[in-house]
N, CA, C and O atoms as a MOPAC input file, in Angstrom:
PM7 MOZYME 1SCF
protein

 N     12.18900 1    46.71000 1     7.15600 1
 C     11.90600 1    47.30300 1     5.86800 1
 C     12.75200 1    48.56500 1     5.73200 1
 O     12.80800 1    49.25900 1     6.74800 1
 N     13.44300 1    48.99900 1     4.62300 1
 C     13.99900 1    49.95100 1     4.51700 1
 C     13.46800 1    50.46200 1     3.18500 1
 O     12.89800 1    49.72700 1     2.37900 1
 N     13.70300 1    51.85900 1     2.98200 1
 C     13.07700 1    52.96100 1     1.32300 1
 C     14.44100 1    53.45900 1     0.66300 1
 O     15.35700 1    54.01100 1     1.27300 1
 N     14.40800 1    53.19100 1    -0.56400 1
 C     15.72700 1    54.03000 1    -1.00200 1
 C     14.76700 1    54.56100 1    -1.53100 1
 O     13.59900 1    54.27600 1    -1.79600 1
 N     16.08400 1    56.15400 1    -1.74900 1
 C     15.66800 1    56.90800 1    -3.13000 1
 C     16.61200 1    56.50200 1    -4.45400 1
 O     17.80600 1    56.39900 1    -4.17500 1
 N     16.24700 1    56.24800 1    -5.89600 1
 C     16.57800 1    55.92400 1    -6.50900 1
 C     17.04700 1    56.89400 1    -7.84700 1
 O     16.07700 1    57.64400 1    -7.73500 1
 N     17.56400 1    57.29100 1    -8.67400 1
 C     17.71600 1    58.33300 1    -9.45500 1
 C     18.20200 1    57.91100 1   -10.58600 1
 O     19.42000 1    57.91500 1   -10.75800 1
 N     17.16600 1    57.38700 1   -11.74600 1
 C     17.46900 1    56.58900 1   -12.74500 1
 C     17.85200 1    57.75000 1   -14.11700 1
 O     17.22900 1    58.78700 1   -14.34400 1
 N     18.77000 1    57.34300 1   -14.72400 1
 C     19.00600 1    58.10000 1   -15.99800 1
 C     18.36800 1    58.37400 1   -17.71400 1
 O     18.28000 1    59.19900 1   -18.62400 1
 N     18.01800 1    56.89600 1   -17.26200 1
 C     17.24900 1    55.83000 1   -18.82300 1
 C     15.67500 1    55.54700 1   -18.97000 1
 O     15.28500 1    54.47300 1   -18.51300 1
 N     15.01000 1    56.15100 1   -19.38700 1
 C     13.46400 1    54.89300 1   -19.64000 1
 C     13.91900 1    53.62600 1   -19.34600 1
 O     13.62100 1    53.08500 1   -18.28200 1
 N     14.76500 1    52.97800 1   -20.36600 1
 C     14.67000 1    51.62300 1   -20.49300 1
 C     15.71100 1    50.96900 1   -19.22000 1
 O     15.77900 1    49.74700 1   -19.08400 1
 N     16.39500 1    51.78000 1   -18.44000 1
 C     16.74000 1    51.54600 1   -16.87800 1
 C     15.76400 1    51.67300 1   -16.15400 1
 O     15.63300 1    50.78600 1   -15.31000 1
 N     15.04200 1    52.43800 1   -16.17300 1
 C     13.81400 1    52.43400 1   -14.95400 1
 C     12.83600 1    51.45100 1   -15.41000 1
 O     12.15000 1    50.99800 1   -14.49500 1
 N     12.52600 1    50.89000 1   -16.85600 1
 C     11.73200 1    49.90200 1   -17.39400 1
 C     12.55000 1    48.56700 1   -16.38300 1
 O     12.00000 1    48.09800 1   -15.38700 1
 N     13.50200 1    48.25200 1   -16.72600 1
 C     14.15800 1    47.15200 1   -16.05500 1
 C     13.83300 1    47.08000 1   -14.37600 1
 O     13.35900 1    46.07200 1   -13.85400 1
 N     14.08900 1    48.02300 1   -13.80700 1
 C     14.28500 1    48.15900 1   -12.14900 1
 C     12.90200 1    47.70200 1   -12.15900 1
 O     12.72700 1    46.63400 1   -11.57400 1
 N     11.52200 1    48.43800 1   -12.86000 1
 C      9.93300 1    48.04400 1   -12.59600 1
 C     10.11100 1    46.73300 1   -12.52700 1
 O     10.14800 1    46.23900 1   -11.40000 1
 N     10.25100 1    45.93700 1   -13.59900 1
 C     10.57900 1    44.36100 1   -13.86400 1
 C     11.19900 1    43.76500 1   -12.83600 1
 O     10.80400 1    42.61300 1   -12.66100 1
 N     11.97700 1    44.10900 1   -12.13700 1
 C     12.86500 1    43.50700 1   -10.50600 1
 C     11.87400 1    43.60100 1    -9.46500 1
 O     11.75500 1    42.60500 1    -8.75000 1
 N     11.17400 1    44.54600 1    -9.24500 1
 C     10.83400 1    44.69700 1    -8.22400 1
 C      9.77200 1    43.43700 1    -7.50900 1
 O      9.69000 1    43.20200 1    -6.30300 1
 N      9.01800 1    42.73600 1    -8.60800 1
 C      8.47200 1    41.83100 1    -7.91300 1
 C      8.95600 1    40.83200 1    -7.45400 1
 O      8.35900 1    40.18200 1    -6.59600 1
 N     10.33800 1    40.43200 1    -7.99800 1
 C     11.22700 1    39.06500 1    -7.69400 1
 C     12.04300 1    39.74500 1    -6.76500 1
 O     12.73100 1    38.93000 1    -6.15000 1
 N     12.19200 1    40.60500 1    -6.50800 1
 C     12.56900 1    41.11800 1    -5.59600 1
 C     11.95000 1    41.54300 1    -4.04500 1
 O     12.44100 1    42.10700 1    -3.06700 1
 N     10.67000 1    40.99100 1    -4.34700 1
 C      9.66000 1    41.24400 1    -3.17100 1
 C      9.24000 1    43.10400 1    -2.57700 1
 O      8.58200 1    43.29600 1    -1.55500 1
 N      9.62600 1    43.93200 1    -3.20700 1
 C      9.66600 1    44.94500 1    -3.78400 1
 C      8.32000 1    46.12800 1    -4.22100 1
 O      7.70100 1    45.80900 1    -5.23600 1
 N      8.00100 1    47.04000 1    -3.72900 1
 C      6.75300 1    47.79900 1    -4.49300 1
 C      7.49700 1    48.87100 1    -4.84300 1
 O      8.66600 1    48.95200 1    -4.46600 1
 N      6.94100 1    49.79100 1    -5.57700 1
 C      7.25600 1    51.47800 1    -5.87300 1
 C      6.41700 1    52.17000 1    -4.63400 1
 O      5.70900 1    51.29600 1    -4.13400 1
 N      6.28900 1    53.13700 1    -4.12200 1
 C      5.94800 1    53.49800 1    -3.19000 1
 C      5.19400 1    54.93700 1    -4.25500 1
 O      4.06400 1    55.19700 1    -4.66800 1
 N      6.24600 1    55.43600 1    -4.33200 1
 C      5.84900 1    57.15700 1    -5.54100 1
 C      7.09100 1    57.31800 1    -5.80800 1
 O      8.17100 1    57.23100 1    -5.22400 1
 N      6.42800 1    57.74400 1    -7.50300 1
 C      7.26400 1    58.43400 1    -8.21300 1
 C      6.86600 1    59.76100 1    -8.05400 1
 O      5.84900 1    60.21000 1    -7.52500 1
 N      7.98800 1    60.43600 1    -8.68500 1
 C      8.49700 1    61.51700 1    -8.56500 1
 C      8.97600 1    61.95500 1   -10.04200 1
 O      9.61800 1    61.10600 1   -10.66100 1
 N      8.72900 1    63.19400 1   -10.67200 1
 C      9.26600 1    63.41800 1   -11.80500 1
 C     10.35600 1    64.75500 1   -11.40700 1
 O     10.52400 1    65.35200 1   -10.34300 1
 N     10.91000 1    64.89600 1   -12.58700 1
 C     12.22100 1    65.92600 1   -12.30600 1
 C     11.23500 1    67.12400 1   -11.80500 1
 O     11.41000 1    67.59200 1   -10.68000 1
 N     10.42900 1    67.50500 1   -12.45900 1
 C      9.72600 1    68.73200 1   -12.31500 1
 C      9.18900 1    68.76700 1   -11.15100 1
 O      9.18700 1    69.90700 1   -10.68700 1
 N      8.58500 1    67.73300 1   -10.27300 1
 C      7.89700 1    67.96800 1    -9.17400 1
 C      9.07700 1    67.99000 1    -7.68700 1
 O      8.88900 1    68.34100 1    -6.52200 1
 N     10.36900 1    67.41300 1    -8.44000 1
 C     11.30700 1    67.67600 1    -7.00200 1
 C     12.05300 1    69.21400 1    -7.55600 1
 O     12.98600 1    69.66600 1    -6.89200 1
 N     11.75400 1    69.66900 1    -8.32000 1
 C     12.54300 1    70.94200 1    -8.37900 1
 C     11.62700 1    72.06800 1    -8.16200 1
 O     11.90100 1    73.18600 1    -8.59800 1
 N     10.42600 1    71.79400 1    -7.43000 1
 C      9.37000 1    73.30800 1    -7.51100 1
 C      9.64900 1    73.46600 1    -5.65300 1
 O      9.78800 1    72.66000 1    -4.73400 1
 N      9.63000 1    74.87600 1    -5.76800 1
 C      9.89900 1    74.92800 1    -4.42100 1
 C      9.04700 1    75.09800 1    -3.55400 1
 O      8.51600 1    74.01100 1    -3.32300 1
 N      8.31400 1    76.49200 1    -2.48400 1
 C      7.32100 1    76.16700 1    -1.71200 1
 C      6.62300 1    77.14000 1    -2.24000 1
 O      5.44200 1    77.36900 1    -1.97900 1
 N      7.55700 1    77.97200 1    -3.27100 1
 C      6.39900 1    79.20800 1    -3.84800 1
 C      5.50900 1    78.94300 1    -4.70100 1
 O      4.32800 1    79.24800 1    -4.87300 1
 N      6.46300 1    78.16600 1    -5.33900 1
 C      5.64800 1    77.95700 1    -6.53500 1
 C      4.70200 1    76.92500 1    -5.95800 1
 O      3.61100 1    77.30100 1    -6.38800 1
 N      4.51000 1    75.92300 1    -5.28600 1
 C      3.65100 1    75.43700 1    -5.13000 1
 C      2.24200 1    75.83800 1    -3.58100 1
 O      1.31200 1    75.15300 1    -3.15500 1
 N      2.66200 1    76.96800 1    -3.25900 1
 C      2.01100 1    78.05200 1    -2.59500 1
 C      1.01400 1    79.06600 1    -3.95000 1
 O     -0.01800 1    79.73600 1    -3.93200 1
 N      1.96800 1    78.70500 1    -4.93200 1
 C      1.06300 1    79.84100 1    -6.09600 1
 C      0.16400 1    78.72100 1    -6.72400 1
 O     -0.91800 1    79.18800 1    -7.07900 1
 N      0.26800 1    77.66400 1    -6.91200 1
 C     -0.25000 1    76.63600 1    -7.14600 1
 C     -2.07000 1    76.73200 1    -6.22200 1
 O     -3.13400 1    77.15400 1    -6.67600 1
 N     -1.87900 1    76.38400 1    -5.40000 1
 C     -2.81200 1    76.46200 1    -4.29300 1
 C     -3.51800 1    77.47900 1    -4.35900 1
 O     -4.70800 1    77.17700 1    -4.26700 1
 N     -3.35300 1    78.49400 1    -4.46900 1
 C     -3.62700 1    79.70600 1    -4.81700 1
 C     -4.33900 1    79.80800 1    -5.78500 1
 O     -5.47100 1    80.24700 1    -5.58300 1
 N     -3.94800 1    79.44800 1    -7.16100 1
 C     -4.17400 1    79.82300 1    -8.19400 1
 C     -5.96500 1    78.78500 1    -7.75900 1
 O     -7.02200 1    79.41500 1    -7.71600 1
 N     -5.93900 1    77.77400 1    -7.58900 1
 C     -6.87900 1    76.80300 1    -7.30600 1
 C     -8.20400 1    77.38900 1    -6.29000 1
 O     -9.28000 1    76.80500 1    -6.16400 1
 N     -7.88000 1    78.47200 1    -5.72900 1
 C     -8.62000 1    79.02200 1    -4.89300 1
 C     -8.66200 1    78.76600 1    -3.56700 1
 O     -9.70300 1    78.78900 1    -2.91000 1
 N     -7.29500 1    78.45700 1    -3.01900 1
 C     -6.52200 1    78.23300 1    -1.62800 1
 C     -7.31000 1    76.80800 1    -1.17800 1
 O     -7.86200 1    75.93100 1    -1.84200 1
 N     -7.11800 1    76.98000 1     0.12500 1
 C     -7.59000 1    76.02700 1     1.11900 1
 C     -8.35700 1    76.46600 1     2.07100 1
 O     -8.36200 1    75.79100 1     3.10100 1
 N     -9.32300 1    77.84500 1     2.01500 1
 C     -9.78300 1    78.35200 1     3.35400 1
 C    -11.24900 1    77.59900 1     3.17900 1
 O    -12.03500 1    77.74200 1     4.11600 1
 N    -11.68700 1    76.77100 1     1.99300 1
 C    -12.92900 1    76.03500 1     2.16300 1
 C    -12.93100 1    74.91300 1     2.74600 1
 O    -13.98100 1    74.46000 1     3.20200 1
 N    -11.46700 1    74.08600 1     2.86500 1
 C    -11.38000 1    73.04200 1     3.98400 1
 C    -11.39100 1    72.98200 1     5.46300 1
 O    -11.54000 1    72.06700 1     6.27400 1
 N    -11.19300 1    74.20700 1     5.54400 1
 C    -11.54300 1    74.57400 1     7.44500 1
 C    -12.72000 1    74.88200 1     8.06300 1
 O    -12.74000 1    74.83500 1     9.29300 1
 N    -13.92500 1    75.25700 1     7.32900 1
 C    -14.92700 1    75.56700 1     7.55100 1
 C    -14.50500 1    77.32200 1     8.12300 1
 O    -13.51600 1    78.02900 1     7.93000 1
 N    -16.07200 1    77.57600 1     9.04600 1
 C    -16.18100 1    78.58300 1     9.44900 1
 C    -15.93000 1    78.98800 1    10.17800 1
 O    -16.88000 1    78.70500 1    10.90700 1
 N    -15.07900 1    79.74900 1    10.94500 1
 C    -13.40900 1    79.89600 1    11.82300 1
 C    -14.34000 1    80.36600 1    13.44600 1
 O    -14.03100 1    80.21600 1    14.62800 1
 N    -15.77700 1    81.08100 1    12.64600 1
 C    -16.66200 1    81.54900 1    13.93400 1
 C    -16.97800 1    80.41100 1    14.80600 1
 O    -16.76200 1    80.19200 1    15.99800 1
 N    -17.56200 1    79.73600 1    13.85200 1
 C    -17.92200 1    78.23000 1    14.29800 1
 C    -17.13300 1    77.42600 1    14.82700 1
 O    -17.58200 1    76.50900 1    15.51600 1
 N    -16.01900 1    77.55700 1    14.66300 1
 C    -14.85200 1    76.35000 1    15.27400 1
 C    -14.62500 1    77.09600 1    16.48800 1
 O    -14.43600 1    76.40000 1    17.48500 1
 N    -14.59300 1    78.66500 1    16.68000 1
 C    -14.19400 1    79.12800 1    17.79300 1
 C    -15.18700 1    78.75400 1    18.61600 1
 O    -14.67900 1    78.40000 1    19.67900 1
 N    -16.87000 1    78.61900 1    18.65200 1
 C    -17.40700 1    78.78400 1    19.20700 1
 C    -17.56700 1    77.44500 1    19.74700 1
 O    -17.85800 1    77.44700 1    20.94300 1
 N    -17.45100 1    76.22100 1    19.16700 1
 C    -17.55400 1    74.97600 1    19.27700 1
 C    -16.07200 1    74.38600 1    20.79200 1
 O    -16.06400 1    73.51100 1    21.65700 1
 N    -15.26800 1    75.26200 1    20.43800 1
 C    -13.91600 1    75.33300 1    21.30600 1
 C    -14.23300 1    76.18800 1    22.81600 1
 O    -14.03700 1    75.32100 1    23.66700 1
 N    -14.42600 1    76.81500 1    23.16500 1
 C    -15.12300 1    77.55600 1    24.00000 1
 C    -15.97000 1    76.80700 1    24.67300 1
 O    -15.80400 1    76.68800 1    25.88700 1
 N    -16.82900 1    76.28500 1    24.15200 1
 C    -18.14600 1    75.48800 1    25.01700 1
 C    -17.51400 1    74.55100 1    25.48400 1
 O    -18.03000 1    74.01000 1    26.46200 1
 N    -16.10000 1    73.96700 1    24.95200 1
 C    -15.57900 1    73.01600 1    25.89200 1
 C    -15.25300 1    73.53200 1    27.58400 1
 O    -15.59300 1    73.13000 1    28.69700 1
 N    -14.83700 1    74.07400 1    27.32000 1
 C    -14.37900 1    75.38800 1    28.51100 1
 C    -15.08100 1    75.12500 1    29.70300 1
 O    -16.27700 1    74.87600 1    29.55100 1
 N    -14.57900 1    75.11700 1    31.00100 1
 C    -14.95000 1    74.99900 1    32.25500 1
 C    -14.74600 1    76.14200 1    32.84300 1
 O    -13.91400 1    77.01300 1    32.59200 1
 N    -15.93500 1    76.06000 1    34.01400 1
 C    -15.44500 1    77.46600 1    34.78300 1
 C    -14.38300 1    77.18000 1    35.96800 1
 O    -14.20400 1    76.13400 1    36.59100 1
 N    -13.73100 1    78.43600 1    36.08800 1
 C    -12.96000 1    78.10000 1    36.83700 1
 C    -12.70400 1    78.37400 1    38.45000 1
 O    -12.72800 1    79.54800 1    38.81800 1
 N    -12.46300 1    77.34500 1    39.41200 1
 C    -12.74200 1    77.93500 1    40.99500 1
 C    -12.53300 1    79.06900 1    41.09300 1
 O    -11.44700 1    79.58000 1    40.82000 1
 N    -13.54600 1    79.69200 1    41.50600 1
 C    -13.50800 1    80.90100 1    42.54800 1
 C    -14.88000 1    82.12600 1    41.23800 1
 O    -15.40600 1    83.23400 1    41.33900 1
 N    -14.87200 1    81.06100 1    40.24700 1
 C    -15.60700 1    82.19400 1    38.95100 1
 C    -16.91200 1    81.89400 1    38.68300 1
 O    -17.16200 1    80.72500 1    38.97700 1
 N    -17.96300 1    82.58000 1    38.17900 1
 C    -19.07700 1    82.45300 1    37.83400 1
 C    -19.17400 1    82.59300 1    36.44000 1
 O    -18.38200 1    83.10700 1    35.65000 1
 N    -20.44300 1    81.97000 1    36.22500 1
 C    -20.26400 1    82.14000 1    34.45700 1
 C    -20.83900 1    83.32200 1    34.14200 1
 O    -20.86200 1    83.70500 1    32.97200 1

């Protein structure tokens, strides 16, 4: 299996290529619009941001430390 990237000029060129792709044995994988390959990491860092970051997907940083730790063995020659 191989992926191109493709860079169509036309609606009615990229209408056609959709139409190939099944006789062609063929899927789209993702599109991509002009706007989303030209934003760079700021802007989509301000993005994230603006949304109210990502620090609610990690949970509670106390808690993960503490959960990490209890893995912890003692080590020869140490007492707990």
């Amino acid at each position: 299996m191989s992926q191109l990237l493709i860079e169509i000029d036309t609606p009615e060129d990229e209408a056609l290529l959709m139409q190939l792709l099944p006789k062609l044995n063929a899927r789209l994988i993702d599109k991509r619009n002009e706007e989303s390959r030209n934003q760079t990491f700021a802007d989509i860092a301000r993005q994230i941001a603006s949304r109210g970051g990502v620090v609610d997907s990690f949970g509670d940083p106390l808690e993960w430390q503490r959960e990490v730790r209890s893995w912890d063995r003692v080590l020869d020659g140490r007492e707990e």
